[in-house]
C-alpha positions in Angstrom: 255.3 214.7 62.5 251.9 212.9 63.0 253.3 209.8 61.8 256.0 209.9 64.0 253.7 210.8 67.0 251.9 207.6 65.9 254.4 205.2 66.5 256.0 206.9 69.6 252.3 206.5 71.3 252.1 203.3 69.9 255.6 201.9 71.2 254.9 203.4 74.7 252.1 200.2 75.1 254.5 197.5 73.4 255.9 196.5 76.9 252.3 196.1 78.1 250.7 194.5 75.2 254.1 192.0 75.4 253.9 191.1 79.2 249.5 191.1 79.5 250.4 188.7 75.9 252.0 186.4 78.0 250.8 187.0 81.7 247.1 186.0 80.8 247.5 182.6 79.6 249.9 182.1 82.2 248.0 183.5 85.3 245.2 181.1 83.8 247.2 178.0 83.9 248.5 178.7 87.3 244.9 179.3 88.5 243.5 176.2 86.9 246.0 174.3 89.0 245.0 176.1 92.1 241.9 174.7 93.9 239.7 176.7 96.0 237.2 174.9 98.1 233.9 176.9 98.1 230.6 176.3 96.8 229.8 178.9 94.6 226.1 180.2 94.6 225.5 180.4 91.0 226.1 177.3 88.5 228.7 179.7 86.4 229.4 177.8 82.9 226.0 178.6 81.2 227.0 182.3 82.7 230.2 182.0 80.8 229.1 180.4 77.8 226.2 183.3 77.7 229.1 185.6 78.1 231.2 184.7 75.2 227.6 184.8 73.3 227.0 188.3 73.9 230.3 189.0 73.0 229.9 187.2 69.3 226.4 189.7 69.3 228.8 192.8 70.0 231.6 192.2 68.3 229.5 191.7 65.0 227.4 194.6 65.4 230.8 196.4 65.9 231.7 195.0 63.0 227.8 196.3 61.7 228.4 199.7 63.0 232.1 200.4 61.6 230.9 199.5 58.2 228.1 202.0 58.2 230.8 204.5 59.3 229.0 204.9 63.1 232.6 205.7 64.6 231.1 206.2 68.0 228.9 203.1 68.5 231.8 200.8 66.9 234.0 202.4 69.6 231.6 202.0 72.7 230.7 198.1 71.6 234.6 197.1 70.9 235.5 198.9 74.8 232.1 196.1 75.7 233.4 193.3 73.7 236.7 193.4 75.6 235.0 194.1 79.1 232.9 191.0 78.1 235.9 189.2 77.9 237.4 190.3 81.0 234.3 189.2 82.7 234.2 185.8 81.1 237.9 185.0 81.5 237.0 186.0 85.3 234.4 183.2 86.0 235.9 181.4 84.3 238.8 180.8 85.8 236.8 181.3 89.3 234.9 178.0 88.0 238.0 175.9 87.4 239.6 177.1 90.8 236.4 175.7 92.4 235.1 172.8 90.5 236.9 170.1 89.0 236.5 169.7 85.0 234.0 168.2 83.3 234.9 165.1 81.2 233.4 165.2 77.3 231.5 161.6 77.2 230.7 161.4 73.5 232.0 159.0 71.4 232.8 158.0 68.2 233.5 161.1 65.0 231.2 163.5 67.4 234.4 163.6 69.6 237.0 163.8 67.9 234.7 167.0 66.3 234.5 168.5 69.7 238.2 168.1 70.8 239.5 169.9 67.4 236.5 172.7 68.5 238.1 172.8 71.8 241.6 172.9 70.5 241.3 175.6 68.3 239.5 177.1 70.8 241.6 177.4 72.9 244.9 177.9 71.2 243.2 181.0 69.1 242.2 182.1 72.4 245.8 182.8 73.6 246.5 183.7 70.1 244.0 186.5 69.5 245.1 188.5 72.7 248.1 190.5 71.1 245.7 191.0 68.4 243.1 192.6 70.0 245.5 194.5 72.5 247.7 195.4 69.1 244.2 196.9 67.5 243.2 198.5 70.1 246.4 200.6 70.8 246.3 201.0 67.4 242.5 202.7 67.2 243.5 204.8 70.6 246.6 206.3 68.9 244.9 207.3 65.9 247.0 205.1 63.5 243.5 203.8 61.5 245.7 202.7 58.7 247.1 200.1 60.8 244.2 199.4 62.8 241.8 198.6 59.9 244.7 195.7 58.3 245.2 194.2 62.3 241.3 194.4 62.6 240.8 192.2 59.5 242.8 189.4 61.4 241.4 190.4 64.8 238.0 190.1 64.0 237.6 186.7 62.5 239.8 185.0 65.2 238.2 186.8 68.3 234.5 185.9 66.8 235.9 182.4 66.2 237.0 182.0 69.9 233.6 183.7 70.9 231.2 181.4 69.0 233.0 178.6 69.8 233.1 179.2 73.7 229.4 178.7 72.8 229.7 175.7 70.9 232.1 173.6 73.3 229.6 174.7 76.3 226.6 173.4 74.3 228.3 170.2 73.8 229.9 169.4 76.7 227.3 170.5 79.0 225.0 166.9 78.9 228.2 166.2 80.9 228.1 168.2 84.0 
């Protein structure tokens, strides 16, 4: 009877996870084409790029915390990895509505380097949202089983779209 709780609980979020999977990326291209002409008071891309940081930080000690079988920290630092990446995809979609983007001006193998970075980066970026919203139903409905095998593919992408938030920021930002 537990298993078939499981997957009832489970199938109630499917609609969510489905329409937040799509609305996201979405909602961000139709901001990025929408300008806003205010002069914001903080410069927000090292803010951003700090962000996603912090988030690399978390999700490894997460990561840390679940392996040393600390059930309660690993829960309390994923529900801070994904409010980190609220907050990130917040400014930074405020900063694209309000500042035009930045051109990469390096040349030669270095760019082509940073454009794969930023490809990947942003494709696993869409990618990894029905993963983490997947795993994370998946932990709150007590189906571990099936949280632990989505987390093993969760983990890697979301730390690769974290560190390399960092790395596109570090080498684009001689440019702005």
């Amino acid at each position: 009877m537990h298993n078939e709780e499981t997957i009832l609980n489970e199938k109630k979020y499917n609609t969510l996870i489905v329409v937040l999977s799509i609305a996201i990326p979405l909602a961000v291209a139709v901001l990025f084409g929408v300008k806003i002409d205010v002069e914001l008071p903080v410069f927000l891309p090292p803010i951003y790029a700090t962000i996603n940081a912090f988030t690399a930080v978390v999700l490894i000690a997460a990561f840390v915390a679940i392996k040393n079988k600390n059930l309660t920290l690993h829960e309390r630092l994923m529900k801070l990895a994904i409010a980190l990446s609220v907050v990130f995809l917040v400014l930074y979609v405020l900063y694209h509505m309000t500042s035009d983007s930045t051109k990469y001006g390096g040349e030669g193998a270095i760019k082509y380097v940073y454009y794969f970075i930023l490809l990947t980066h942003i494709l696993l970026s869409i990618a990894v949202i029905p993963f983490v919203l997947i795993t994370y139903v998946r932990a709150i409905t007590n189906n571990i089983e099936k949280h632990k095998k989505i987390a093993k593919i969760t983990f890697p992408l979301w730390l690769y779209v974290a560190i390399t938030g960092v790395v596109v920021y570090v080498m684009i930002s001689p440019y702005y």
